[in-house]
ZATORZA-474759 format. One record per residue (C-alpha): residue number from 1; x, y, z. Coordinates in pm, 1 decimal. Example, Ala and Ser with C-alpha at 12.3 -4.5 7.8 and 13.67 -1.06 7.14 Angstrom:
R,i,px,py,pz
R,1,1230.0,-450.0,780.0
R,2,1367.0,-106.0,714.0
This chain:
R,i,px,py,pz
R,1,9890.9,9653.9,11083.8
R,2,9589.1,9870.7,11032.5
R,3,9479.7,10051.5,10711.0
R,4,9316.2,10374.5,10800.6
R,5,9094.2,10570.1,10502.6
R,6,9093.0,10916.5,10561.7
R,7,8801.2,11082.2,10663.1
R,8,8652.7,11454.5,10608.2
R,9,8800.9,11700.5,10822.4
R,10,9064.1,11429.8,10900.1
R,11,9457.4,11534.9,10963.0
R,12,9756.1,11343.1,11030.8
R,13,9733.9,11504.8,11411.2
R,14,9387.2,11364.7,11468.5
R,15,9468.8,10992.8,11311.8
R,16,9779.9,10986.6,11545.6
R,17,9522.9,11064.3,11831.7
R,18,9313.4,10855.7,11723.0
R,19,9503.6,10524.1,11707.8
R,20,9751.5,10610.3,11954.4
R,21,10034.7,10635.7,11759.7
R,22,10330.0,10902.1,11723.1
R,23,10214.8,11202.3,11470.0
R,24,10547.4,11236.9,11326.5
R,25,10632.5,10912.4,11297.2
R,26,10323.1,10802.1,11102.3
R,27,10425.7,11116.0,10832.0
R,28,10723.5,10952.6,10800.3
R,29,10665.4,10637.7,10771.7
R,30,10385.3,10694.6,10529.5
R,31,10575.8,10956.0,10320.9
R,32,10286.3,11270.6,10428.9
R,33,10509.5,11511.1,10558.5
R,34,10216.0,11819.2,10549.7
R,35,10008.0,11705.6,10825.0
R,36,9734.0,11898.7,10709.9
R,37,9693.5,11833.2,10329.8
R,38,9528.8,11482.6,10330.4
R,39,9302.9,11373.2,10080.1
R,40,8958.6,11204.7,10177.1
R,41,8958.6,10854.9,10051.3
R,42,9337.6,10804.3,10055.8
R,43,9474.8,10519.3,10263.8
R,44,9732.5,10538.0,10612.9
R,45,9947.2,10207.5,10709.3
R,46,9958.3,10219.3,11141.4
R,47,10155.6,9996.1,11285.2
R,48,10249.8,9973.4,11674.7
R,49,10616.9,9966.3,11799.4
R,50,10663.5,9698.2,12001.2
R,51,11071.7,9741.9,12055.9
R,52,11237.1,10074.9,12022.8
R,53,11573.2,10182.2,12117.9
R,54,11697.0,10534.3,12184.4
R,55,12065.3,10564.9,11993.3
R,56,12334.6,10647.9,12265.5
R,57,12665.1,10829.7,12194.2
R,58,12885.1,10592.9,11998.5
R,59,12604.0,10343.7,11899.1
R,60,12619.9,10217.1,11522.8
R,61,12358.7,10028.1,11350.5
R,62,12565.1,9750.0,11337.4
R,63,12625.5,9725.1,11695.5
R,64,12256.7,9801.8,11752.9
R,65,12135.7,9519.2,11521.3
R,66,12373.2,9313.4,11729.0
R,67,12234.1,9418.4,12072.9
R,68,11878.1,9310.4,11965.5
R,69,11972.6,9018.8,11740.9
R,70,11861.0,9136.0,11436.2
R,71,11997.5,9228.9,11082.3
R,72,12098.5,9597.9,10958.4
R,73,11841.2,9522.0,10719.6
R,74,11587.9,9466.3,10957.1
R,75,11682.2,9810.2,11072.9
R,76,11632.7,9946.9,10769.6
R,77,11342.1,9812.5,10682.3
R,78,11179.6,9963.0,11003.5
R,79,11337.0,10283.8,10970.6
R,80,11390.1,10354.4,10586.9
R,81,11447.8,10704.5,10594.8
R,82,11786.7,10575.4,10765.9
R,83,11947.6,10477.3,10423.9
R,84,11942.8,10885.7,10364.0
R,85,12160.6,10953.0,10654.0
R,86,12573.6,10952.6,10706.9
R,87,12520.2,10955.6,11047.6
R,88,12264.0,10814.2,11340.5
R,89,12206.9,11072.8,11638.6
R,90,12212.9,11044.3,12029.3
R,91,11869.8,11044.8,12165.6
R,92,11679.1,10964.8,11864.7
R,93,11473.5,10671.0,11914.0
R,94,11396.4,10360.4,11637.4
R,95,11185.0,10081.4,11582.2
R,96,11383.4,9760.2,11683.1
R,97,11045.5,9579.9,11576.1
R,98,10659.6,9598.7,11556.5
R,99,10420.8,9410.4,11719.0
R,100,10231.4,9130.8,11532.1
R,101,10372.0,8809.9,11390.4
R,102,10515.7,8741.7,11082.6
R,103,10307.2,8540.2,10832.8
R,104,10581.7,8384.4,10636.4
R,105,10918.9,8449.2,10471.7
R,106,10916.5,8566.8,10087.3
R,107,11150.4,8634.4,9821.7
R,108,11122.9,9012.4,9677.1
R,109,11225.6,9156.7,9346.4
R,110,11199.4,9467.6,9225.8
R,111,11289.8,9556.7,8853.3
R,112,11496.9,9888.1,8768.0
R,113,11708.4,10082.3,8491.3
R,114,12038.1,10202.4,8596.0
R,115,11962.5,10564.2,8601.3
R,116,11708.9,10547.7,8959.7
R,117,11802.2,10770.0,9186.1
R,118,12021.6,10702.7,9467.2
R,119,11824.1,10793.9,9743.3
R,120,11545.5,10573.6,9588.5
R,121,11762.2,10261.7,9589.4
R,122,11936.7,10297.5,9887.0
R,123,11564.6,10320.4,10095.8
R,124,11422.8,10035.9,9907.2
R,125,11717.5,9739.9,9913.3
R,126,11704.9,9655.2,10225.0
R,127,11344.6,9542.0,10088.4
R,128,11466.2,9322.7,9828.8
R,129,11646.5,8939.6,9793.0
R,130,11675.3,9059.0,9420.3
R,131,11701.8,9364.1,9177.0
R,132,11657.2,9299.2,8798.2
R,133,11801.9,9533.4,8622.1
R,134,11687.8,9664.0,8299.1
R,135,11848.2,9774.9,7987.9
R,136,12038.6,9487.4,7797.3
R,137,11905.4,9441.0,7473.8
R,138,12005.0,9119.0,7232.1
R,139,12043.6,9189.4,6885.1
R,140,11975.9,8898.0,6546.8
R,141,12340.9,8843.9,6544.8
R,142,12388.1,8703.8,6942.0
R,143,12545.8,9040.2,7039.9
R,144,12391.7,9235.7,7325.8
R,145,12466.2,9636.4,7384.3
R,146,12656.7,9705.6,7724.0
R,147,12503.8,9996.1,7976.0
R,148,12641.2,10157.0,8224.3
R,149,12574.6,9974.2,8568.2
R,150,12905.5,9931.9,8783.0
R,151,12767.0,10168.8,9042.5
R,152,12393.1,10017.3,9085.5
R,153,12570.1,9635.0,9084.7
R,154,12821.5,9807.4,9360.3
R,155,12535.2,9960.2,9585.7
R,156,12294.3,9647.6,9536.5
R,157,12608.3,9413.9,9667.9
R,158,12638.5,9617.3,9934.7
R,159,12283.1,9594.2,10064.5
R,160,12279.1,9165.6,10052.7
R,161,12065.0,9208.7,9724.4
R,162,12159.4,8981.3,9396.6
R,163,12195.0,9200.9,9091.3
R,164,12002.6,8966.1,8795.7
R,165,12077.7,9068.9,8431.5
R,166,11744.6,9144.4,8242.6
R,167,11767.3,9073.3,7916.1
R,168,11482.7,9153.1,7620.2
R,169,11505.1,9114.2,7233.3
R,170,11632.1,9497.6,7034.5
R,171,11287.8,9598.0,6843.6
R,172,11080.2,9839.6,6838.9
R,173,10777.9,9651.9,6790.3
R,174,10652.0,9289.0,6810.1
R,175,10741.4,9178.6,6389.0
R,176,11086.2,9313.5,6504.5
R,177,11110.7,9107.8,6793.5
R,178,10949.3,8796.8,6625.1
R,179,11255.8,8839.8,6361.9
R,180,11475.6,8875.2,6608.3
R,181,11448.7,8546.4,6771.4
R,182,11384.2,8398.3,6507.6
R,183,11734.3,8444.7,6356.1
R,184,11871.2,8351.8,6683.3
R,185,11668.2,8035.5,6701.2
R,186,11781.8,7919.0,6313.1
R,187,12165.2,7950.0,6409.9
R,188,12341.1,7722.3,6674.4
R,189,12645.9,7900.0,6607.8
R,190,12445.5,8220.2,6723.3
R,191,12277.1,8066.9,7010.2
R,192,12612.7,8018.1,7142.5
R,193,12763.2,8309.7,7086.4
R,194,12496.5,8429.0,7273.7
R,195,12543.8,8221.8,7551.3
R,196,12897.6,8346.5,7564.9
R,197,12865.2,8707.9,7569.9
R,198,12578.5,8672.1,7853.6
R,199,12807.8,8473.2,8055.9
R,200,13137.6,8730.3,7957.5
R,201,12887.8,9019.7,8090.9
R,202,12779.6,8820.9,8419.8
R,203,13143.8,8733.5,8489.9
R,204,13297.0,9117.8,8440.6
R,205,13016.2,9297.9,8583.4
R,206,12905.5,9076.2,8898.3
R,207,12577.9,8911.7,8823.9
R,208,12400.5,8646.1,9010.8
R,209,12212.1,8559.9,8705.1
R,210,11980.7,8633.1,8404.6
R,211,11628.2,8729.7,8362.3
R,212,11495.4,8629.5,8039.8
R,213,11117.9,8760.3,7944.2
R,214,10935.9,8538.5,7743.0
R,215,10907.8,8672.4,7357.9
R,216,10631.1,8635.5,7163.4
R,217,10703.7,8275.7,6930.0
R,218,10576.6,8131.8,6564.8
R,219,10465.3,7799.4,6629.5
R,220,10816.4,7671.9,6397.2
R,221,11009.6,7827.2,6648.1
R,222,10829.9,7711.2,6981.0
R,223,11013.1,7424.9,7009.1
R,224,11288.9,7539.9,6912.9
R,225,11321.4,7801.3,7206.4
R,226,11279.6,7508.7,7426.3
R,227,11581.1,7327.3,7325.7
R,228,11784.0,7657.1,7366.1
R,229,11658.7,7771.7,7703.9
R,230,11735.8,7406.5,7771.4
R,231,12102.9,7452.8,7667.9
R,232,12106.9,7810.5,7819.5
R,233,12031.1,7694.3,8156.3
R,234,12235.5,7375.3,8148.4
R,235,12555.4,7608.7,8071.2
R,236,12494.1,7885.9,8276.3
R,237,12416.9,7639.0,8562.9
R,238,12722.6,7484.9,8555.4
R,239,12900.4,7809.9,8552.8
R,240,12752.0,7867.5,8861.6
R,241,12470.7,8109.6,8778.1
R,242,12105.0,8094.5,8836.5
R,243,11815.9,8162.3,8552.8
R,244,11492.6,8347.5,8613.1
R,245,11224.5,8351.5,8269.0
R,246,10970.0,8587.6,8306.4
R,247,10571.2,8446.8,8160.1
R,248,10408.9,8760.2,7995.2
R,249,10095.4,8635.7,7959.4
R,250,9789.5,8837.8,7891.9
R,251,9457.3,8740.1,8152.6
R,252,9215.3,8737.5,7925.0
R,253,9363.6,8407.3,7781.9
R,254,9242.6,8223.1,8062.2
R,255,8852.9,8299.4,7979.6
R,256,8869.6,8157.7,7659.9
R,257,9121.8,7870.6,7750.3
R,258,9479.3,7925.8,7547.1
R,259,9702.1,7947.8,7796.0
R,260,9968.1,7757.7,7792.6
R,261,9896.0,7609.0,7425.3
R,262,10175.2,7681.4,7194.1
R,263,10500.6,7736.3,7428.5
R,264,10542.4,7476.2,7643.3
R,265,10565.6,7679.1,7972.3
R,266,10556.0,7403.8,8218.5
R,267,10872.7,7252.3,8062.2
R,268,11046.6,7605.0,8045.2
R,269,10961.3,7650.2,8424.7
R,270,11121.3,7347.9,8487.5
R,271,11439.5,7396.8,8365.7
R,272,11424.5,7797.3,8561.6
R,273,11558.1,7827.9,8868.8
R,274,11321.8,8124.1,8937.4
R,275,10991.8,8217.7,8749.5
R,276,10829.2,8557.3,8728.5
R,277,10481.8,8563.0,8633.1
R,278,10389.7,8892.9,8463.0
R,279,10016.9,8911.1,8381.0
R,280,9848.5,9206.1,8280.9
R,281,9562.4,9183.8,8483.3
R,282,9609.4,9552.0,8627.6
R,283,9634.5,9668.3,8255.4
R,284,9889.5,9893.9,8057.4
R,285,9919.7,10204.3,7849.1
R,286,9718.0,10087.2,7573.9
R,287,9403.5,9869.6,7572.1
R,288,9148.5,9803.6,7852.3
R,289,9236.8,10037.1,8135.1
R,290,9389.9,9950.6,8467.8
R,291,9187.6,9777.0,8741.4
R,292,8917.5,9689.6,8546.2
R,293,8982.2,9306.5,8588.2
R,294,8828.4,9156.8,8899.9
R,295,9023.7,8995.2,9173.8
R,296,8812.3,8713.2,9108.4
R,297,8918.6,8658.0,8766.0
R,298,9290.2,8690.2,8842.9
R,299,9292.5,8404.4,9131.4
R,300,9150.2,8142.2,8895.5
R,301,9426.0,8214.2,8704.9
R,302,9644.3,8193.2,8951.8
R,303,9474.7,7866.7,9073.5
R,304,9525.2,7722.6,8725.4
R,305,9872.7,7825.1,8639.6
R,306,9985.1,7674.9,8953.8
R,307,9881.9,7346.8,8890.8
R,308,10134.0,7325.4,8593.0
R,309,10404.7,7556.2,8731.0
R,310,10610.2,7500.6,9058.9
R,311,10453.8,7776.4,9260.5
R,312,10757.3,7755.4,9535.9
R,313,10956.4,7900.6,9263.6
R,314,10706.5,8122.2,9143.4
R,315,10659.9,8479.5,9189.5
R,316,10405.0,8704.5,9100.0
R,317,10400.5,9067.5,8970.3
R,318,10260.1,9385.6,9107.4
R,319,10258.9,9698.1,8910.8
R,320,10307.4,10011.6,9102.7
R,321,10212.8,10263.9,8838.7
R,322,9881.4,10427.8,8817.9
R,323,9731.9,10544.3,8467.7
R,324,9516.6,10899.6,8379.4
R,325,9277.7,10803.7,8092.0
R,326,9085.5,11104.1,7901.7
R,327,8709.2,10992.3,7863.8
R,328,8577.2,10943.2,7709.9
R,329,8808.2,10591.9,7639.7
R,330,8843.3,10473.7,7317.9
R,331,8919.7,10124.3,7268.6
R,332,9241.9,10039.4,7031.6
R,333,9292.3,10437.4,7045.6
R,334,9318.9,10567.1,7396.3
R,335,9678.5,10516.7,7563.3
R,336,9672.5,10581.2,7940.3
R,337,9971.4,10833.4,8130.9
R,338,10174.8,10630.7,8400.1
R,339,10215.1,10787.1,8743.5
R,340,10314.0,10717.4,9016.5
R,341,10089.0,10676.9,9378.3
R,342,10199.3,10991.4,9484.4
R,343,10131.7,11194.3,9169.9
R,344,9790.8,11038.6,9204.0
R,345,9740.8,11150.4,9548.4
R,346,9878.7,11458.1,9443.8
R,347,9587.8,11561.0,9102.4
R,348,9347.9,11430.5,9371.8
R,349,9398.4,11676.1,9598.2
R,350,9489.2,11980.0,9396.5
R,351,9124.9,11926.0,9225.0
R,352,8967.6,11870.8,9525.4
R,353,8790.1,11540.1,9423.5
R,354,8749.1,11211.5,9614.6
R,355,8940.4,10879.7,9642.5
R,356,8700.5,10594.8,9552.5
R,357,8774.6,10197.4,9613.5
R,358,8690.9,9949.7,9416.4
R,359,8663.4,9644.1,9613.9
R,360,8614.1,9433.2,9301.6
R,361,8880.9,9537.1,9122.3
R,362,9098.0,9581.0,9407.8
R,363,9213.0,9940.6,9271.8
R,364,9163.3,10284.2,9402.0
R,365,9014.3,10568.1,9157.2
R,366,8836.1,10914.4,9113.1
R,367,8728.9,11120.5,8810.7
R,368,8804.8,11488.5,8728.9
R,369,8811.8,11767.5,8508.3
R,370,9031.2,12047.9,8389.1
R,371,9063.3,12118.9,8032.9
R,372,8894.5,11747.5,7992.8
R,373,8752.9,11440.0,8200.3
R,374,8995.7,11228.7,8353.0
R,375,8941.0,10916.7,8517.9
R,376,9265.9,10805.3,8695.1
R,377,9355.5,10428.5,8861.4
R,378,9616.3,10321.5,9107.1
R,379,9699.5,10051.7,9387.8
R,380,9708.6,10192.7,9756.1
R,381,9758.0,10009.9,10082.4
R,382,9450.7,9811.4,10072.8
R,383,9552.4,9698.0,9676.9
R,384,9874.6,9617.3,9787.5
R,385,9752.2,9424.2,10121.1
R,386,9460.4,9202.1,9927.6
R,387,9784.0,9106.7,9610.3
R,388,10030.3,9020.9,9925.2
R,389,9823.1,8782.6,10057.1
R,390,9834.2,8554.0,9726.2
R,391,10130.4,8456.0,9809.9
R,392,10057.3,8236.4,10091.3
R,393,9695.4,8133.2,9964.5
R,394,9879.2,8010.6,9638.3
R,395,10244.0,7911.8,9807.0
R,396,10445.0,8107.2,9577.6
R,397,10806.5,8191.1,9627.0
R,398,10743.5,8597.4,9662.1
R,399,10636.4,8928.3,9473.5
R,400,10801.5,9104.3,9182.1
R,401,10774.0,9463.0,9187.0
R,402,10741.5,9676.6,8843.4
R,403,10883.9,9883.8,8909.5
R,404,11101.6,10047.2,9178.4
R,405,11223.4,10379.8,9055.1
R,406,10990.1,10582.3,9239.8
R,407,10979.8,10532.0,9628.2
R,408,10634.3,10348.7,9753.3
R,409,10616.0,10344.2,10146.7
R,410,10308.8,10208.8,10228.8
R,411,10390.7,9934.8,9972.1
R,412,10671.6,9843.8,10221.8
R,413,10529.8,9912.6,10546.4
R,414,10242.1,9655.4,10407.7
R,415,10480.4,9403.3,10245.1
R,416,10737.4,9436.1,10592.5
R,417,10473.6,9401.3,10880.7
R,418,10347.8,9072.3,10728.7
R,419,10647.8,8906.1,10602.9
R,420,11012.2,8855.9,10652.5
R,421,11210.5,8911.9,10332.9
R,422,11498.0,8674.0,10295.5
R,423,11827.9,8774.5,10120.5
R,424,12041.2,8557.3,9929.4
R,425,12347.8,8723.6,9925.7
């Protein structure tokens, strides 16, 4: 795998030429289908071919992922944009495989409400061992709201993918939340009603499990939450089902030394059969803007937490939106617009500025103006590449993707070429 930047004068023609490679299939593969709008400073995943296969009248992909002794998956993975078709056609050739090894096999998760579109999901399961989905919310009284996700369960099933229950306190702010648990907390009888509704919800719908983020505790009820996560994983063990706890932990604790004071999470991690650590390294909509954390800073913390938490279990988060700030930023004021890569590709070129990298901060960015100055932050191929690679330097389990409900490609031509992405189902 090569990451190409583009160049002045550059077009999608004259990087095929260049690296030898098919024009149309590196538009498609990278999602550029106008060969001639590329915007200096944005990135270009090649990759080589080394097995393709042109289909023949009557082939299926099942029969062709037989022939080469590979998964459907692995088809799809190599040629996404066949989860939008019915149908394969005679004479059109496909990527069996590329060349270069494999660096290791990883878990993947990607977390998504039950409203992403279709197409979106279908392109990116093949990608994942697990999809969280979002959208149950647990009230002070053990009840939890239902949502409508029979057909997302059905379609990530179908693909080999576990469906995992995410489940977050009902607030509207962190007082509410904090009041909230702590109701549940004081009540055994509502810890295990609770416990009875998640399991009633995991049996009827088709779960493989639950995904419980972290709340925000008062020390009285720290230990507390310990002795129920306890319970809750003991029972929903034994019922066969497998418990993930997300860590939201904010970086900046590790310059100043409180992580991990207060909660115990090494305990917590223990009991988990899965842990998702959720940092906020790459920032969020209000705050210190995204990417302004070094790489540095964030593999210390890596380094630390995974001295008290199992990192073969572990997984670590990558955020796939981008923010626009308006400068000039105000701290405790300013609140940053979420896009998506393309949308940030997209204001880049329509005001004809320039991508910039920051190699410390491992994000891409440029500055504009319309009406205002903008300053807008993202993760391209060469963010992605430099996050993937903590996974084997730190021997965690996989990635955790936040979130899927826009379609990335060069996320997944970065994440595919290097590893092989196992599926539990």
């Amino acid at each position: 795998m090569l990451i190409h930047v583009v160049q002045n004068g550059e077009t999608m023609n004259s990087i095929a030429d260049k690296y030898g490679v098919s024009a149309d299939r590196l538009m498609i593969e990278n999602g550029r289908m106008d060969s001639d709008r590329l915007v200096v400073g944005e990135t270009i995943v090649i990759l080589y071919p080394d097995i393709t296969y042109t289909i023949q009248e009557g082939d299926t992909l099942d029969g062709i992922a037989d022939r080469f002794e590979i998964t459907v998956y692995q088809l799809l993975r190599n040629n996404p944009y066949l989860s939008d078709r019915e149908f394969i056609y005679p004479g059109e050739t496909i990527v069996i495989s590329y060349e270069g090894n494999k660096i290791r096999a990883i878990a993947t998760n990607g977390y998504a409400y039950p409203f992403i579109a279709m197409d979106v999901l279908r392109k990116t399961l093949p990608f994942l061992t697990y999809l969280t989905i979002l959208g149950y919310k647990v009230t002070a009284k053990g009840e939890i709201n239902d949502i409508e996700d029979t057909e997302i369960i059905r379609i990530t099933s179908e693909y080999g993918t576990e469906p995992v229950m995410m489940l977050e306190a009902l607030s509207q702010n962190m007082e509410e939340e904090i009041n909230v648990i702590h109701l549940l907390l004081s009540s055994v009888e509502l810890q295990n009603k609770l416990i009875d509704n998640i399991l009633s919800i995991l049996k009827t719908k088709g779960y493989g499990g639950v995904n419980i983020s972290t709340p925000y505790l008062i020390p009285m009820d720290r230990s507390l939450y310990l002795d129920f996560f306890t319970k809750f994983a003991d029972r929903l063990s034994k019922e066969g089902y497998k418990v993930y706890v997300s860590f939201s932990m904010r970086i900046f604790q590790l310059l100043n030394g409180t992580i991990f004071t207060g909660l115990e999470y090494t305990k917590l991690a223990q009991e988990a059969d899965r842990i998702t650590l959720i940092t906020y390294v790459f920032g969020y909509s209000e705050g210190i803007p995204q990417g302004t954390l070094s790489m540095d800073t964030f593999s210390r913390f890596l380094e630390y937490t995974t001295r008290l938490i199992t990192p073969e279990k572990t997984d670590i988060g990558i955020t796939v939106m981008g923010y626009v700030w308006s400068l000039p930023y105000i701290p405790g004021t300013s609140k940053g617009m979420a896009i998506s890569y393309n949308a940030a590709i997209d204001i880049a070129g329509n005001n004809n500025v320039e991508i910039q990298f920051d190699e410390i901060t491992n994000s891409a960015y440029f500055q504009y103006i319309v009406d205002n100055e903008y300053v807008v932050r993202f993760w391209d191929a060469r963010s992605i590449d430099n996050f993937a690679k903590l996974v084997p330097e730190f021997g965690l389990y996989g990635i955790s993707i936040w979130n899927i409900m826009n379609w990335f490609p060069q996320m997944w031509l970065v994440i595919n070429s290097q590893y092989d992405i196992d599926k539990v189902m």
